[in-house]
Structures are given as C-alpha cells and as structure tokens.
C-alpha positions as CSV (number, residue, x, y, z in Angstrom):
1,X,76.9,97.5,110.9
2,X,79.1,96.2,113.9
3,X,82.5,97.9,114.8
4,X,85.2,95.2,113.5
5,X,88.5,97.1,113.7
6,X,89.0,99.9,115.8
7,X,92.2,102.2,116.0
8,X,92.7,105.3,117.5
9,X,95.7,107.5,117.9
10,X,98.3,105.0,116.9
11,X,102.4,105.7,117.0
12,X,104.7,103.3,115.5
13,X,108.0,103.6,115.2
14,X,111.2,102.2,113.8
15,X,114.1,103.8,116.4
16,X,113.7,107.0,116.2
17,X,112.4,107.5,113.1
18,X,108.2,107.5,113.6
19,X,106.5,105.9,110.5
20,X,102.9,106.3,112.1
21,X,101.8,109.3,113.5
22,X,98.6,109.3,115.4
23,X,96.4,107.9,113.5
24,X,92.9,106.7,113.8
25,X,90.3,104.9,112.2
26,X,87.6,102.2,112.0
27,X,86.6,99.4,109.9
28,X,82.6,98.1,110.4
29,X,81.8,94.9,109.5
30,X,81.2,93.5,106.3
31,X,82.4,97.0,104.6
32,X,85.6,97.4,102.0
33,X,88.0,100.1,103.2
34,X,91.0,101.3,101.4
35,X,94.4,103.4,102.5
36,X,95.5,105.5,100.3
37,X,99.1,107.6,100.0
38,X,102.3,107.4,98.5
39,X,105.5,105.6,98.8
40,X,106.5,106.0,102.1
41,X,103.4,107.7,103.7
42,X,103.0,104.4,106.6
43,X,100.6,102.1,104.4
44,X,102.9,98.6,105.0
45,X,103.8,99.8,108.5
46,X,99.9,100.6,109.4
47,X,99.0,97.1,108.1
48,X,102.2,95.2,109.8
49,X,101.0,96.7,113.3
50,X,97.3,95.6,112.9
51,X,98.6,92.3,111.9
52,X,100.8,91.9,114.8
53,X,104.3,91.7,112.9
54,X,105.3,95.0,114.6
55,X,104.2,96.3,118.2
56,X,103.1,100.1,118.4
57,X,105.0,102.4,120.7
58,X,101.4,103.9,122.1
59,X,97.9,104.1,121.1
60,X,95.4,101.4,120.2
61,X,94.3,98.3,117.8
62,X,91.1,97.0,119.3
63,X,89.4,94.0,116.7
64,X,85.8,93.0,118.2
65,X,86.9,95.1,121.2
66,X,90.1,92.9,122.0
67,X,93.0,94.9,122.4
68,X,95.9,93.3,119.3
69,X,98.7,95.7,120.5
70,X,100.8,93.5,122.5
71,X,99.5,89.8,120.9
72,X,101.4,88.1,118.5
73,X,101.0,87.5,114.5
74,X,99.9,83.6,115.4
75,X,97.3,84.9,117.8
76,X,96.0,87.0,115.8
77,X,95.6,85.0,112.8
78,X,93.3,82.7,115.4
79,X,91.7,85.9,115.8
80,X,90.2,86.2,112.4
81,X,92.8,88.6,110.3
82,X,94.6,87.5,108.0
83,X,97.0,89.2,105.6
84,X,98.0,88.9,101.8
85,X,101.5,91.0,101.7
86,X,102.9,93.8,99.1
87,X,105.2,91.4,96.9
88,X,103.1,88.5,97.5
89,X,106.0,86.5,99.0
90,X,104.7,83.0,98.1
91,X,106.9,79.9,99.3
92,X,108.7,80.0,96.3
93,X,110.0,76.1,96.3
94,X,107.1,74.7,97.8
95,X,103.8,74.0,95.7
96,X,100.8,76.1,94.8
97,X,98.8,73.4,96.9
98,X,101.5,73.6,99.7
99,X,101.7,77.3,100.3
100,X,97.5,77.1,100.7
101,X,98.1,74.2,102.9
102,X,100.3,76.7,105.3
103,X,98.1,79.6,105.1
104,X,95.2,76.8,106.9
105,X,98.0,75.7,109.8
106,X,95.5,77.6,112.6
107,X,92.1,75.3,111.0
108,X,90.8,72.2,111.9
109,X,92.4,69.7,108.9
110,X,89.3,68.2,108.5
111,X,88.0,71.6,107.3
112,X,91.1,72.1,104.7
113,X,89.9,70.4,101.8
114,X,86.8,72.0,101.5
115,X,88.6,75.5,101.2
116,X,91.0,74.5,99.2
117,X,88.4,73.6,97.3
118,X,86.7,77.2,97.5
119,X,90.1,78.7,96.5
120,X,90.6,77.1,93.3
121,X,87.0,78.1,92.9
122,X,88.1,81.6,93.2
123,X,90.8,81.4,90.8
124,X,90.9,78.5,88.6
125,X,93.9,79.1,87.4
126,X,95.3,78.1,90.8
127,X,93.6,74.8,90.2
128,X,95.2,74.2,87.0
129,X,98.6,74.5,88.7
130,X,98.2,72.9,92.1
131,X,100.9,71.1,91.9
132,X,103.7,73.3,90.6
133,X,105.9,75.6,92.4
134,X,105.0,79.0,93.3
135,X,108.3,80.5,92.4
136,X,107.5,79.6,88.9
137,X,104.2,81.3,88.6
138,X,103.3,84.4,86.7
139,X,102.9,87.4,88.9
140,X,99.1,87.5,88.6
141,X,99.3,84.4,89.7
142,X,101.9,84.5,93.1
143,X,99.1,87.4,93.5
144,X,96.4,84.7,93.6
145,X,98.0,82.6,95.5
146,X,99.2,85.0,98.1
147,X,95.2,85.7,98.4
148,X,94.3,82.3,98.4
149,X,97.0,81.5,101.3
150,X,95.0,84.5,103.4
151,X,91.8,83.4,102.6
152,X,92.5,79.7,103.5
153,X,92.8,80.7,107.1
154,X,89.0,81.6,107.0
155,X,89.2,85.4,108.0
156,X,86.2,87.7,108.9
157,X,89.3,90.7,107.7
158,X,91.7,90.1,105.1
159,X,94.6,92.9,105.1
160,X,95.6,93.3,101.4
161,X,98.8,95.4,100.6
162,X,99.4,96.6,97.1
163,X,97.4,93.6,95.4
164,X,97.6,95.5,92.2
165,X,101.6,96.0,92.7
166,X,103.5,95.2,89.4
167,X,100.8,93.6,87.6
168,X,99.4,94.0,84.1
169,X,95.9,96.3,84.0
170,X,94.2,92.9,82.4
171,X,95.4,91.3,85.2
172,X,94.6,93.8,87.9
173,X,91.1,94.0,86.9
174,X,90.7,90.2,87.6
175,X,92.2,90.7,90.9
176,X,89.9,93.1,91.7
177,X,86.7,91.1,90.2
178,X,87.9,88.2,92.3
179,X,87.8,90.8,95.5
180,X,84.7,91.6,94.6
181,X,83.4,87.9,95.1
182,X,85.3,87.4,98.3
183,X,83.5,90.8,99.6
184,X,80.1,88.9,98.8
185,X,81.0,86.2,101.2
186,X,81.5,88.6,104.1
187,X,84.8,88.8,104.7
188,X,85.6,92.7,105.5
189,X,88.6,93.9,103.5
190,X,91.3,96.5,104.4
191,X,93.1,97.2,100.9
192,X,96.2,99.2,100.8
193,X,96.8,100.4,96.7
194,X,98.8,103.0,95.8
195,X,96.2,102.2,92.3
196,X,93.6,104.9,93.8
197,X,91.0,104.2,91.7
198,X,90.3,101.0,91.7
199,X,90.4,100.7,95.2
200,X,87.7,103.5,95.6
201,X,85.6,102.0,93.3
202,X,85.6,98.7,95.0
203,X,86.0,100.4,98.8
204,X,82.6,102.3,100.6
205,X,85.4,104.3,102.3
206,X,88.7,105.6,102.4
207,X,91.9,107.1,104.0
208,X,94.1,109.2,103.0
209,X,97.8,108.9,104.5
210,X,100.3,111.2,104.2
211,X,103.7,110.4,106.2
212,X,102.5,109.2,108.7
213,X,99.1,110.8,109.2
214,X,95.6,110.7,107.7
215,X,94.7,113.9,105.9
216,X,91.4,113.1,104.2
217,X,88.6,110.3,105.3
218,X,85.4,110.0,103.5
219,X,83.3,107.6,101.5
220,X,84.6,106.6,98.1
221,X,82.7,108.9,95.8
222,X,83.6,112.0,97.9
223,X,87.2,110.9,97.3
224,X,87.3,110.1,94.0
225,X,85.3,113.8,93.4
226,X,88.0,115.3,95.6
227,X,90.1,118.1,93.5
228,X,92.9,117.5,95.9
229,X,92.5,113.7,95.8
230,X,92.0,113.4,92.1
231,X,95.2,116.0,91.5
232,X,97.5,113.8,93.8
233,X,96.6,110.4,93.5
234,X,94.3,110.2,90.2
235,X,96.5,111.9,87.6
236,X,94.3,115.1,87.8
C-alpha cells in the first residue's frame, strides 16, 4: 500500500489550553482506520486540523507528501479529503438534493449528476426524499446525507466523526454496511466513534487517544483483544 496521510508530532491548541499533544500517525491507502477515546480526548480537534478548519501550532499533516498545515479547508477539499462532521450539520432549509449539490461545488457540473446518482444508490432512502428539506429528516437520515454531501466531492479520504452519534443500533448498523460499500470503492476512511466496536470491526487499524495523546496503536483484532481496551472502551 502507498502512504496517503501522514502526521507526525502534531500540537494543536486552543489558547493556551493544548487539545493535541504530539501526536503521530499514518493512514495507507485504500485501508479503514479508526480513533478511538473519550469525550474530550482531541478526536474532533485531530480531524478539524487534518481538514484544514484549524491550523496546528507545530508539527506536521503531510497527504500524498504535500504539506496541509497552513492550506485552507477549500484547498484541501480540491485535495481529495473530504469530511462528514459529528452532528451531521445538514443545511437544514435547503433540500436533500441541494445540500449534495454543495458538497460537489469543487467538481466539474457536468460530472454532478452521475454522483448524485451514486449517492442515492448508496442510500435509497435519500432518493426517496430528494426533494424535502434536510432539517426535516430523521437522524439516520441527516447521517446519510451528511455522508452523501462528503462523498459527492469524490474523495480518495473521507474524515467521518461520530457517524454512529445519537442513532438507533438498527440504524447504526446500516451506517456501517453502507461504509462498508464505500470502502469497496476505494475511498480510504478515517472514522472517529466513540462506538469502539463497530469501528474495529470495520477498521484494519486503530488509535487510541487519550487527552490529547495516543496510548495504544495496533491492528483491530489486537484492540478489540486488548484487556485494557476492552475494560475502557468495550464495557469489559
């Protein structure tokens, strides 16, 4: 496999309070990684700073060995990541077929249609709704859509914070089908879930962050055999 995302001793900060501490890690191509930890540990703020919405103080993001620490969230969207956000945040008053229309703005339009068209594919049930507003969907389904909107822009990584947030375990399992399906396409996936197990059992790999730092990094089935793991993240 070829290197895809590379990070390596990474600080961010907000003030003087320092959510990331030094971290470092690395995402091949083509593989599923997950981030583990609790409330608080740096998950949203790791993903924010690889995505461009918040600039590290030191260290460094390198994706296909271009440096992403000082470029802007537009340019790195171009770049090939894109990012589905804990709470979803759909465009509440605009359609389902709207908000996907946004997450293309960087694509050629005559290329739009087609993965639209892929989208609804992916989840029918946005297909069956294309026309109403987002602020009226179910949760499952602003979840669908706020994957959709990510995927639209065609990324070879999709960032996905706390897919699983708030949702029904039927739900969540057809989530995590769905991610299953994008995987086959290609596109590598970064998952933050605070549900540990079903992100090691779709991931090859993990991270473990605890305020601020990683603590554990191996592949999936050494985590999820982990006493330590298993005791703080998979009820025992």
């Amino acid at each position: 496999m070829s290197r895809l995302l590379e990070i390596e001793d990474l600080h961010v900060a907000y003030g003087h309070i320092e959510a990331i501490k030094g971290v470092s890690l690395n995402i091949d191509a083509g593989e599923v990684v997950a981030i583990l930890g609790a409330n608080g540990a740096g998950k949203t703020t790791l993903m924010r700073a690889i995505s461009g919405l918040i600039h590290p103080r030191t260290g460094s993001i390198r994706y296909r060995d271009k440096e992403l620490t000082r470029l802007g969230a537009d340019v790195i969207v171009g770049l090939g990541i894109a990012q589905s956000p804990e709470g979803r945040r759909v465009f509440g008053t605009l359609t389902v077929e709207e908000n996907l229309r946004l997450g293309a703005y960087t694509r050629p339009k005559q290329e739009v249609a087609g993965s639209r068209d892929e989208i609804y594919a992916l989840f029918p049930r946005l297909a069956e709704r294309r026309r109403q507003l987002s602020g009226t969907l179910s949760g499952g389904e602003q979840q669908m859509l706020a994957i959709g909107r990510a995927l639209m822009a065609k990324p070879q990584l999709l960032l996905l914070d706390e897919p699983s947030l708030g949702l029904a375990p039927l739900i969540v399992r057809g989530i995590f089908d769905a991610l299953r399906d994008i995987r086959q396409t290609g596109v590598t996936i970064l998952v933050v879930e605070q549900n540990a197990r079903m992100a090691l059992k779709l991931a090859d790999r993990g991270y473990v962050l605890e305020v601020g730092r990683i603590v554990h990094a191996a592949d999936s089935g050494e985590l999820l055999a982990s006493p330590e793991v298993r005791a703080a993240y998979l009820g025992g």
